[in-house]
DRENGU-22169 format. One record per residue: residue in three letters; x, y, z of N, C-alpha, C in turn. Coordinates in steps of 0.001 Angstrom, whole numbers. Each point is the difference from the previous one (the first is absolute). Layout:
% residues N
PT  rest      n_X      n_Y      n_Z     ca_X     ca_Y     ca_Z      c_X      c_Y      c_Z
PT   ala        X        Y        Z        X        Y        Z        X        Y        Z
...
% end
This chain:
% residues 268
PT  rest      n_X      n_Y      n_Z     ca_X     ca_Y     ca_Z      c_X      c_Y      c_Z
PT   unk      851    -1191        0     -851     1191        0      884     1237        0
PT   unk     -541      972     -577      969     1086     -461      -64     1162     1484
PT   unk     1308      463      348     -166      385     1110     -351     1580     -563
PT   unk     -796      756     1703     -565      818     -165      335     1344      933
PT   unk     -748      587      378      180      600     1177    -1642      962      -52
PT   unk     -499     -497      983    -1140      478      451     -662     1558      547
PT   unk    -1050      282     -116      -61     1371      671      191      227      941
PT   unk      102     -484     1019      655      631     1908     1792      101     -320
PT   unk      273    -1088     -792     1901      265      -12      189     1095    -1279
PT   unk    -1373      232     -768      476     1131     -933     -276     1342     1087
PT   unk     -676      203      138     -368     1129     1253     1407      236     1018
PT   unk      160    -1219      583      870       50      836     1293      644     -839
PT   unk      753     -769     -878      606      968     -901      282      903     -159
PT   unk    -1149      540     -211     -577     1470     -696      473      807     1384
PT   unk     -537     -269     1237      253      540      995     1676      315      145
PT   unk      603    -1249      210     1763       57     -231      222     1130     -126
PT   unk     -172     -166    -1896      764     1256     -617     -411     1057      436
PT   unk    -1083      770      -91     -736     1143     1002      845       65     1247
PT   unk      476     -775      585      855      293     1422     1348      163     -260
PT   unk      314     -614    -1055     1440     1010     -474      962    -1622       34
PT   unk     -634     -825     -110      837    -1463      -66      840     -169     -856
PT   unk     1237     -527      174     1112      -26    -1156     -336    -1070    -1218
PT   unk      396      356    -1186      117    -1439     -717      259     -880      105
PT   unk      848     -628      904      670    -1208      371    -1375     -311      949
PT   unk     -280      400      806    -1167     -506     1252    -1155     -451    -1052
PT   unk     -222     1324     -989    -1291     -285    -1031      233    -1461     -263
PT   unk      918     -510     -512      592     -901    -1009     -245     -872      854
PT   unk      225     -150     1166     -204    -1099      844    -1765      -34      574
PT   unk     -505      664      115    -1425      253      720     -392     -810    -1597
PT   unk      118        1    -1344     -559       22     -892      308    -1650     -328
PT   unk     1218     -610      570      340    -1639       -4    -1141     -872      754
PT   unk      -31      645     1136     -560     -270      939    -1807       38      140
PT   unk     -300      721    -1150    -1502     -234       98     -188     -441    -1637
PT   unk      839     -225     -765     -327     -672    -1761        3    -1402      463
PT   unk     -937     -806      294     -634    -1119      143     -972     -382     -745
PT   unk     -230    -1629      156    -1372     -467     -818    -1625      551      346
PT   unk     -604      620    -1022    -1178      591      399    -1121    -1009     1511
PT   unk     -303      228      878     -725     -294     1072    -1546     -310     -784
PT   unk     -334    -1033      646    -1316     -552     -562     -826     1324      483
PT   unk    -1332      952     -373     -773     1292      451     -502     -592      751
PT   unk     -191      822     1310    -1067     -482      991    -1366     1504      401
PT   unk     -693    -1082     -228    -1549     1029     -104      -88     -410     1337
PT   unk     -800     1469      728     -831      264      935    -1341      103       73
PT   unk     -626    -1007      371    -1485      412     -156     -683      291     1411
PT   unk     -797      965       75     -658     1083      760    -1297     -281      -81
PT   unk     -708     -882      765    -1215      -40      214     -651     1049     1086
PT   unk    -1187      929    -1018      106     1331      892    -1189     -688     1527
PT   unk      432     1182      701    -1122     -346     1149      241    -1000      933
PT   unk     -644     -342      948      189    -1416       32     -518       -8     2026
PT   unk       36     -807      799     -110      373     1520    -1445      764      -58
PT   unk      696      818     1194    -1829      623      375      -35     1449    -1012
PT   unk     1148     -164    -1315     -672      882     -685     -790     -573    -1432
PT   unk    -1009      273     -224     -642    -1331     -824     -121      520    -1705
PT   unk      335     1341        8      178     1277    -1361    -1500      -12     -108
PT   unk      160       48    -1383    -1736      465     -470     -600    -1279      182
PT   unk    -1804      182      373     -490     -610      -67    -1351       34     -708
PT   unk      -72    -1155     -674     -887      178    -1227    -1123     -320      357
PT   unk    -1479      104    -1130    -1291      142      407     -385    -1191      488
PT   unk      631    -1227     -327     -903    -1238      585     1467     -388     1200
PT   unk      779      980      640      453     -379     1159     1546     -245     -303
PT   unk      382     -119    -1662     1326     -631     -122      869     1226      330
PT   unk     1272     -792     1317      684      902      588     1696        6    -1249
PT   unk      232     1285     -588     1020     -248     -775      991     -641      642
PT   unk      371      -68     1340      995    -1090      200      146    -1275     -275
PT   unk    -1431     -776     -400       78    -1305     -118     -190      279    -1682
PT   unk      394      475     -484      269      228    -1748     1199      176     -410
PT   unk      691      665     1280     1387      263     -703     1175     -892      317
PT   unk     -653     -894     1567      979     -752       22     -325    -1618     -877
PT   unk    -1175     -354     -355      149    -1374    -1137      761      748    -1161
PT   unk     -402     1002     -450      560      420    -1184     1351      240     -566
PT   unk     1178      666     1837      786       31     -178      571    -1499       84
PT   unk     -559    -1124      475      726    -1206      -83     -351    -1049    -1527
PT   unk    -1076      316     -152      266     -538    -1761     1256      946     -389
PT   unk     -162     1372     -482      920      129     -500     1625     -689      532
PT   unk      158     -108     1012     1192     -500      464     -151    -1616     -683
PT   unk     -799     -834      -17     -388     -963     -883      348     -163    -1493
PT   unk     -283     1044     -229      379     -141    -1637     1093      605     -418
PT   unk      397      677     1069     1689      812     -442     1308    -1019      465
PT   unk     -236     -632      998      468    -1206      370       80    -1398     -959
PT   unk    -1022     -435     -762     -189     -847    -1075      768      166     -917
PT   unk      715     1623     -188      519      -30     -915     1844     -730     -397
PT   unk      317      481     1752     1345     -710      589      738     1234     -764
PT   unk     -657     1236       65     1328     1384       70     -184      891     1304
PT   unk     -657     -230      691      -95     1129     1094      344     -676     1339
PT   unk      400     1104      590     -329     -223     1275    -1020        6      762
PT   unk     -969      224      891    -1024      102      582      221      563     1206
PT   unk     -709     1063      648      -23      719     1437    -1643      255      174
PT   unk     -479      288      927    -1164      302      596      292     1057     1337
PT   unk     -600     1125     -345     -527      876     1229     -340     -228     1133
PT   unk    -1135    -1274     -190     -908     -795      822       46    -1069     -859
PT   unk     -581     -876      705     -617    -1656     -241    -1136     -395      244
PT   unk     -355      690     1424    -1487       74      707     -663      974      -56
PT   unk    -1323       66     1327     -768     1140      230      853      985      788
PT   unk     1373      442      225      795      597      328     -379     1554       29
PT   unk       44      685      710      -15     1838     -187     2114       91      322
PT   unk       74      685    -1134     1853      209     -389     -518     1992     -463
PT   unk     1075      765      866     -681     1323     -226      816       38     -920
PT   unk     -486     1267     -676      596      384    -1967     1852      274      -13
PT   unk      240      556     1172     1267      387     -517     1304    -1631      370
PT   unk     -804     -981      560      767    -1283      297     -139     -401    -1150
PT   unk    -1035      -98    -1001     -311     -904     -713     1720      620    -1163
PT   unk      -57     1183     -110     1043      616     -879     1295     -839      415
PT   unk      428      131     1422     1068      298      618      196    -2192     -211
PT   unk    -1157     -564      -96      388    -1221     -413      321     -460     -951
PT   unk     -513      524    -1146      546      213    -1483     1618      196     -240
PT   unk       41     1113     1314     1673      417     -703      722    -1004      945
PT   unk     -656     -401      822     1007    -1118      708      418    -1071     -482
PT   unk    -1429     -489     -929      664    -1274     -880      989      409    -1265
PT   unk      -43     1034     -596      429      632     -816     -849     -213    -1075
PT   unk     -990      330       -4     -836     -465    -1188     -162     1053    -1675
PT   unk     -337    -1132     -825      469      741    -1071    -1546     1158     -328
PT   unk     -585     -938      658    -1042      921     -589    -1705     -151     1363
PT   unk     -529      834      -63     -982       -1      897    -1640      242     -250
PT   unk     -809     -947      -62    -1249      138     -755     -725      -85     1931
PT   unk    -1101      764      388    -1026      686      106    -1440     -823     -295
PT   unk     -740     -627      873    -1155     -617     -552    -1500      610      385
PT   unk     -566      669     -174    -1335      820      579    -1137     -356     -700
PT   unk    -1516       -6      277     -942      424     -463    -1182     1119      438
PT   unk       60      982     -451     -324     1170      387    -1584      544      299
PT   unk     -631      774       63    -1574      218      250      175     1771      376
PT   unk    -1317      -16    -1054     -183     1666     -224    -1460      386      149
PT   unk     -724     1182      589     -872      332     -216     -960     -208    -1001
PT   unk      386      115    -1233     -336     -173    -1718      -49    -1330       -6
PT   unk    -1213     -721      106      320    -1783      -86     -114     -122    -1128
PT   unk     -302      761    -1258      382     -337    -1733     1209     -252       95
PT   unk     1265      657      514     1190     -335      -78      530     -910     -362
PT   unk      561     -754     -770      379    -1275      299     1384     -261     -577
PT   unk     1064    -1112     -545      942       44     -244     1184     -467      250
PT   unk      901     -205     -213     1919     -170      902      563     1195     -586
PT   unk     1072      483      749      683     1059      -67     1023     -452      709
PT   unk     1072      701     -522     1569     -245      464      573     1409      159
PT   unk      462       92     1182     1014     1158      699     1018      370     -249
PT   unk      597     1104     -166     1387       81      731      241     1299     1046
PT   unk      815      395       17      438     1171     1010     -219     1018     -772
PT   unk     -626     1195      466      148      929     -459     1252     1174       18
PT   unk      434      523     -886     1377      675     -338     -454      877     1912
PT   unk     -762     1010     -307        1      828      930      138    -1032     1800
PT   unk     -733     -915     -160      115     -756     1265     1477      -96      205
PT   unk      563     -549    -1091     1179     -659      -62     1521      973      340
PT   unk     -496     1159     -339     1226     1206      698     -782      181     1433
PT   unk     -776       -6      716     -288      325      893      392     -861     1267
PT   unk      272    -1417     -886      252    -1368      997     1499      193     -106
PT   unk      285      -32    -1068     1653      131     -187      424     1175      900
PT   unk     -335     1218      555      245      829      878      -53     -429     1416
PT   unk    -1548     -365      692      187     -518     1041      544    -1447      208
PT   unk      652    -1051    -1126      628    -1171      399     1629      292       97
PT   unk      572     1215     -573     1245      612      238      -88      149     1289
PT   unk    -1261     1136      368      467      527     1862     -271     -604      822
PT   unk     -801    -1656       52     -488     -511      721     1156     -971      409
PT   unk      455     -774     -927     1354    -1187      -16      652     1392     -103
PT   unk      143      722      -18     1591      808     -289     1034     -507    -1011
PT   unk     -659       42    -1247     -222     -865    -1069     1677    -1047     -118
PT   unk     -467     -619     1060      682    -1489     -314     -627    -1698     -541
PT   unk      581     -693     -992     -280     -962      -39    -1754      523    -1528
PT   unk       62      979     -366     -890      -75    -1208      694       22    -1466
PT   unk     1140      -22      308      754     -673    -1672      772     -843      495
PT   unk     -184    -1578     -658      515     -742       44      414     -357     1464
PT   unk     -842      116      914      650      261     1627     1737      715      504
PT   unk       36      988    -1146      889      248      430      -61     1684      655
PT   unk     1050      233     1320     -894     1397      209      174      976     -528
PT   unk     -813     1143       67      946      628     -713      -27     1611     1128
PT   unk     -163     -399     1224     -367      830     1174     1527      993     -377
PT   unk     1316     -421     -247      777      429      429      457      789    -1670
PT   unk     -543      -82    -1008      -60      804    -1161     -201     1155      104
PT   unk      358      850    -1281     -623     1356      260    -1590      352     -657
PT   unk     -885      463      675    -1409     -198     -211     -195      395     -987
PT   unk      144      523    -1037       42      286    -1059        4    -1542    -1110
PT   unk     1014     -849      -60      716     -949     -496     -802     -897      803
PT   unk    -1180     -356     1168     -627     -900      330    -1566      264     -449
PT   unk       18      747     -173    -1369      673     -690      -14     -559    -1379
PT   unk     1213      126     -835     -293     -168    -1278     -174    -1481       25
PT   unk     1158    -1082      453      295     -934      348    -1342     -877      524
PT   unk    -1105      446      492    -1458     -213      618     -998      -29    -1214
PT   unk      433     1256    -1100     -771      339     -398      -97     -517    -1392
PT   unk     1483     -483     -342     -109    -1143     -717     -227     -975     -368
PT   unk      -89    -1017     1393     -687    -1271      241    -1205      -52       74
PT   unk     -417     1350      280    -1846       64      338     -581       81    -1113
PT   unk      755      926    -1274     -371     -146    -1328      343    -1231     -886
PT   unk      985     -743      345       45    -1043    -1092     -885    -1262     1191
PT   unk     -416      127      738    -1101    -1179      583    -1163      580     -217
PT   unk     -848     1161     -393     -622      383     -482     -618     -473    -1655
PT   unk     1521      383     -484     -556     -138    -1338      171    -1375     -228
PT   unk      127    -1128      743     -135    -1219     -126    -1316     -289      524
PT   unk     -689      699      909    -1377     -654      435     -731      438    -1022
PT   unk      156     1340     -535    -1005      610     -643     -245    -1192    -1346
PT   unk     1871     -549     -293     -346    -1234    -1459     -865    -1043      605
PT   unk      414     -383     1247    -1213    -1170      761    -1322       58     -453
PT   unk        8     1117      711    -1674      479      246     -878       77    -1824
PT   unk      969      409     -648     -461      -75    -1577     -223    -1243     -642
PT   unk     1449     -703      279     -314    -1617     -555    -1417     -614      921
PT   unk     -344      346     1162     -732     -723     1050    -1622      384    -1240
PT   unk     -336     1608      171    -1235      337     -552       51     -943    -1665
PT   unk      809      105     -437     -257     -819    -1227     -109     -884       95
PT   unk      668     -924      417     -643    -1747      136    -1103      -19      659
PT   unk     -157      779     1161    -1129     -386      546    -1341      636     -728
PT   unk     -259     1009    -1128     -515      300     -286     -539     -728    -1109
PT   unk      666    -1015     -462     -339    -1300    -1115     -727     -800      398
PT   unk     -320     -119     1619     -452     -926      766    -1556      347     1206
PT   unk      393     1131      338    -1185      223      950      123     1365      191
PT   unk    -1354      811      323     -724     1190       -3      928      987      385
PT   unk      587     1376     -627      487      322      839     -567     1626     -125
PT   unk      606      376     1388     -421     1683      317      -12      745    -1169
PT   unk     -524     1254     -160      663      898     -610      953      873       -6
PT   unk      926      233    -1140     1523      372      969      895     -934      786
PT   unk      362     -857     -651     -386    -1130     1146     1928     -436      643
PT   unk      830     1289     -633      823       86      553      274     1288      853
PT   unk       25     -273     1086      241     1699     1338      656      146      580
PT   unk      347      853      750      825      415      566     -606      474     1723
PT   unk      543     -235     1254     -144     -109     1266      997      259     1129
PT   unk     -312      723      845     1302     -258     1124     -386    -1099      681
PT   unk     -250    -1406     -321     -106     -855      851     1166     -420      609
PT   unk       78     -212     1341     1059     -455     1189     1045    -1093     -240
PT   unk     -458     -826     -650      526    -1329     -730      548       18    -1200
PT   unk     -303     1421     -577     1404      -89    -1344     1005      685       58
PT   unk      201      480     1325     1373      756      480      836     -489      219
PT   unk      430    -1036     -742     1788     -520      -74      -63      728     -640
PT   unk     1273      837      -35     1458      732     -508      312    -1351    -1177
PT   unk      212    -1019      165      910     -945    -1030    -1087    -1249     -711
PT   unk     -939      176      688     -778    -1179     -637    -1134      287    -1275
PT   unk     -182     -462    -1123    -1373      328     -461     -901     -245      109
PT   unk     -945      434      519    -1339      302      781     -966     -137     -892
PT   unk    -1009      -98      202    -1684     -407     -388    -1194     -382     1097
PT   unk    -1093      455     -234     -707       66      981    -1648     -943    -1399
PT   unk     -200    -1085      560    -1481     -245     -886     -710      -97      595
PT   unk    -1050     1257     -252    -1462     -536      701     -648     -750    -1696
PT   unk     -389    -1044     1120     -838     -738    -1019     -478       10     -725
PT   unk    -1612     1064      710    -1250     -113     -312     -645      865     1115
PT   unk     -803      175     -109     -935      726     1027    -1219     -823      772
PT   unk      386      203     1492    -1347    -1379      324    -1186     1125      781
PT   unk      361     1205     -766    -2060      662      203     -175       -4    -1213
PT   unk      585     -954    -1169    -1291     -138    -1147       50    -1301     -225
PT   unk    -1356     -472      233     -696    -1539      -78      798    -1019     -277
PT   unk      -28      310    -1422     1097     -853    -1084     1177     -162       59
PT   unk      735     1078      474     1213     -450      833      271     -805      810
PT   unk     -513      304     1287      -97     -983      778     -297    -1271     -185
PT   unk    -1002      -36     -536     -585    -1665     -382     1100     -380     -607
PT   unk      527      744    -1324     1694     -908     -741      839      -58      989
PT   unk      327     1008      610     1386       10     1441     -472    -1188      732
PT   unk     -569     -428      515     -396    -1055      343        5    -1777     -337
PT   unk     -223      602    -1203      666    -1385     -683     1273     -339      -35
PT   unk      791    -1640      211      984       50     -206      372     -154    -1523
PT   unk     -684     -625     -920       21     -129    -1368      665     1252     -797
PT   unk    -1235      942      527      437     1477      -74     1395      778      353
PT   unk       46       -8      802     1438      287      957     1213     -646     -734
PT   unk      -47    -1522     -886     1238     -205     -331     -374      267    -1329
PT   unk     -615      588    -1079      144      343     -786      610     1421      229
PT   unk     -302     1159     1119      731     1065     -102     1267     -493      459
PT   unk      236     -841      941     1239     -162      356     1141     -635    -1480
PT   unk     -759     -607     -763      984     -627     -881      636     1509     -954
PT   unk    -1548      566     -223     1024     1594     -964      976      347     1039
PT   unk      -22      211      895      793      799      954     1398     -837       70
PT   unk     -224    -1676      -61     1326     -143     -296      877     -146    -1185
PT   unk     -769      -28     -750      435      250    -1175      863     1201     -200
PT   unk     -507     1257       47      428     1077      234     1126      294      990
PT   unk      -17     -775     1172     1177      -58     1050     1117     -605     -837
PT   unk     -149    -1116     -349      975     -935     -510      315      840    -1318
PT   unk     -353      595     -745      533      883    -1282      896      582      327
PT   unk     -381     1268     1450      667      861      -59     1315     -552     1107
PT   unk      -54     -742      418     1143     -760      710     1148     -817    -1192
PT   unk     -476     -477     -562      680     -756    -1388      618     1346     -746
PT   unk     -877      788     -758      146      770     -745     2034     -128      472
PT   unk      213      404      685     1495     1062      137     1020    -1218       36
PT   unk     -450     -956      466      909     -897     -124     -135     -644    -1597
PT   unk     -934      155     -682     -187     -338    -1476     1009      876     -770
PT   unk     -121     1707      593      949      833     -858     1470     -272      250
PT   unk      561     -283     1057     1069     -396      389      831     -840    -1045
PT   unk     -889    -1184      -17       85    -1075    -1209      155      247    -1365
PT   unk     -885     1416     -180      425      298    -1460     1007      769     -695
% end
């Protein structure tokens, strides 16, 4: 297998030189992480869960018990394939508060982080799946208070950069936040298209959110609400498991593309 070097040791890198690292150290930091590409390991995020039960729909269905079968087919069929890794948020009826669920993601080092919800709105015409990401404006606002909060250590590549000049950790932040960005945003695109070959979706049905759970700094993020369980028909399909692994199969489809994809270009 053709060796590589991944985004936390490219970041990390990147950081180096920004600190004024010699060529010879470069040269060695750069031996030291060109290895065989790491099998991707997905995080899956079953939202809700414990005594918080999310939305609850007209004939009683609590979105927690939607998001966690759903997030385990998908772990089912991404697993079948024998390229991923597999992680879970939860497993059970668990309550895990939003900013652990992140902070477990980056612990496993995961390549990527999917988000499982089904949502409920006033408007019970509503109906649909929709896929998330961070919104730009959220996303400088988090990147500000996750600098002063950690005293921005350990958000590139865990390396710190407390003792930099703030200027050169700012950019250094602000780089990783944009190229994990513009990797969810390709997620979130490949996600609405497959899944849109397959089952109902929102209008607009790609958005943007400060949700709590797509604030890795390094990971690419996605947030799917399903479907909506204050309109009838939703629910009744969310409910089904038949149902459920037909969205789950677009969704892996789409996972597995955009995971392949780079190791395909590599090859060429």
């Amino acid at each position: 297998m053709a060796a590589t070097i991944n985004r936390r040791c490219f970041n990390r890198l990147l950081a180096g030189a920004a600190a004024g690292m010699s060529f010879l150290d470069l040269k060695r930091a750069l031996a030291d992480t060109a290895k065989p590409a790491k099998i991707p390991l997905i995080m899956l995020d079953a939202g809700h869960g414990g005594v918080d039960p999310g939305a609850i729909g007209l004939a009683g269905t609590y979105e927690k018990d939607i998001s966690l079968p759903t997030v385990m087919e998908v772990a089912r069929q991404l697993a079948a394939t024998n390229r991923f890794q597999i992680r879970f948020t939860r497993k059970d009826d668990e309550f895990i508060p939003l900013p652990d669920r992140v902070t477990r993601a980056r612990a496993a080092g995961a390549d990527l982080f999917l988000s499982v919800h089904a949502d409920a709105l006033p408007n019970r015409a509503e109906r649909g799946a929709s896929v998330y990401t961070l919104s730009e404006q959220a996303s400088d606002r988090e990147a500000a208070a996750l600098a002063a909060r950690e005293n921005k250590a350990d958000l590139v590549a865990g390396l710190d950069l407390s003792q930099n000049d703030p200027e050169v950790s700012g950019i250094l932040i602000d780089l990783a936040r944009r190229q994990t960005n513009n990797l969810s945003i390709q997620l979130a695109q490949d996600l609405v298209g497959e899944l849109g070959r397959h089952v109902p979706m929102l209008t607009n049905s790609h958005r943007s959110a400060g949700f709590a759970v797509l604030k890795a700094p390094d990971i690419p993020s996605v947030l799917l609400e399903s479907g909506y369980l204050s309109n009838e028909r939703d629910e009744q399909l969310l409910r089904r498991p038949e149902y459920r692994a037909k969205l789950v199969a677009a969704l892996a489809r789409a996972i597995e593309e955009f995971l392949v994809r780079p190791q395909r270009m590599r090859r060429s």
